[in-house]
C-alpha positions as CSV (number, residue, x, y, z in Angstrom):
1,X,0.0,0.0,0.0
2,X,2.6,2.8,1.2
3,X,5.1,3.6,-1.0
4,X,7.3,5.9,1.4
5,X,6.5,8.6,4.2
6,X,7.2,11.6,1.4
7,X,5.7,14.2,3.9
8,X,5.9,15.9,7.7
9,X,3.7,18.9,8.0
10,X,4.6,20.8,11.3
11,X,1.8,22.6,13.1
12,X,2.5,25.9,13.6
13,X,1.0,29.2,15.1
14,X,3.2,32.4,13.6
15,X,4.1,31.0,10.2
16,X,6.9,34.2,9.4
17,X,8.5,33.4,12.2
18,X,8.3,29.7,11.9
19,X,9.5,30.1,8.5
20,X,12.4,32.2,9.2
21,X,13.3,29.4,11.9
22,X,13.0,26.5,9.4
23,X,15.0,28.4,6.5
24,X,17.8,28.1,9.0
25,X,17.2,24.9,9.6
26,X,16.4,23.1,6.7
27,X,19.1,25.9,4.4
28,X,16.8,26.5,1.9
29,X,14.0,28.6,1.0
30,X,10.0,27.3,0.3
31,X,9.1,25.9,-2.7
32,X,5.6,27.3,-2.5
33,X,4.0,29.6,0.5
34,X,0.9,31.4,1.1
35,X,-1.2,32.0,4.5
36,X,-2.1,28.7,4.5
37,X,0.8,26.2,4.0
38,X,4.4,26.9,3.7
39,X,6.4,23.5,2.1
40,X,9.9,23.0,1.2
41,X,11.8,20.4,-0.9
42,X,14.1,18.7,1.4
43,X,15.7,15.9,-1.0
44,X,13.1,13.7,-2.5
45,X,10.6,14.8,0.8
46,X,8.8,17.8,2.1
47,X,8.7,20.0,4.9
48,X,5.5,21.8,5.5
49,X,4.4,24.1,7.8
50,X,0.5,24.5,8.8
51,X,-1.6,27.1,10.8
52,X,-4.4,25.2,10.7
53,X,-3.3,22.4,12.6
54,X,-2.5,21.3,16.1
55,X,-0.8,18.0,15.6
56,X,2.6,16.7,13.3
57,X,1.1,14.4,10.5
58,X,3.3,12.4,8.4
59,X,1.9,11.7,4.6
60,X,2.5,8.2,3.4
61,X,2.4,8.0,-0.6
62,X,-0.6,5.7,-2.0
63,X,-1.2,4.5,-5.4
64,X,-5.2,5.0,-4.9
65,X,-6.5,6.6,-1.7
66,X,-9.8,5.5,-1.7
67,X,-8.6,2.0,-2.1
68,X,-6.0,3.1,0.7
69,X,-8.8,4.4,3.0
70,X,-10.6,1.2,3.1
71,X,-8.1,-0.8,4.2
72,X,-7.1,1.6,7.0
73,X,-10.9,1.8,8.0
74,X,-10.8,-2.2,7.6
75,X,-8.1,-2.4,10.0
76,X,-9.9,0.3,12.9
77,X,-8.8,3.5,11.6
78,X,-11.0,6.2,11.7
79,X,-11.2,9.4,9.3
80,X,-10.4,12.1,10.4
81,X,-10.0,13.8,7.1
82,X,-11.7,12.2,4.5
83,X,-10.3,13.0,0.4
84,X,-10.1,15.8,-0.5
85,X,-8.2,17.4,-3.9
86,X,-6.0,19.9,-2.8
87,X,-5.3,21.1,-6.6
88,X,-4.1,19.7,-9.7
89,X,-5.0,16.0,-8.8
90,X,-3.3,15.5,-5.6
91,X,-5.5,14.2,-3.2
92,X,-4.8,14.0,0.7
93,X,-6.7,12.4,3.4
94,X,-6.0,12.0,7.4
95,X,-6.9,8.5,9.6
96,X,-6.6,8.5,13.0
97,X,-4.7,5.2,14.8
98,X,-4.8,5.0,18.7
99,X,-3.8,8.7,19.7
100,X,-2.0,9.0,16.0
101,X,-2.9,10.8,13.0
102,X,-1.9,9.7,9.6
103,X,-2.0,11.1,6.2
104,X,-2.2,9.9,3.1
105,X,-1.4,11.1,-0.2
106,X,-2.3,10.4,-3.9
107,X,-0.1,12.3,-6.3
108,X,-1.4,13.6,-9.3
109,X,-2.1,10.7,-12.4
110,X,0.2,11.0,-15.3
């Protein structure tokens, strides 16, 4: 099912300063910003900083997230997040395990 954990988006509250911290850390600049997300290329993975959210969630790379979705639901997981298309075909989804949330992530077809 998982192909590799391609993702960590980091919960943050003040995203300039948090950004200004993680261009130190990381020695790069984003890839991509606006008031809502903040992601950099780190390698073949991302970095992403998030307003919105209180929690770290690590994206695991599916070949079909619906397909992926069932399984975790067959297994006890419950949706936090279900699909949604974040643009251009990608489509990310959140299940929650024990006290743990997950993500998933369907790039775009080619």
């Amino acid at each position: 099912m998982a192909n590799n954990i391609s993702l960590i988006v980091y919960p943050v509250k003040d995203i300039e300063k948090s950004k200004k911290c993680f261009n130190q850390f990381l020695g790069t600049e984003p890839y991509m910003e606006n008031e809502r997300y903040v992601g950099y290329k780190v390698g073949d993975r991302e970095v992403g900083l998030d307003p919105n959210s209180t929690e770290v969630v690590s994206y695991i790379d599916v070949e079909d997230i619906e397909v992926s979705l069932q399984l975790m639901r067959n297994v006890g997981a419950k949706v936090v997040k279900d699909m949604w298309n974040i643009g251009g075909g990608l489509y990310i989804a959140q299940v929650k395990v024990e006290d743990t949330i997950l993500g998933l992530r369907q790039l775009p077809q080619k």
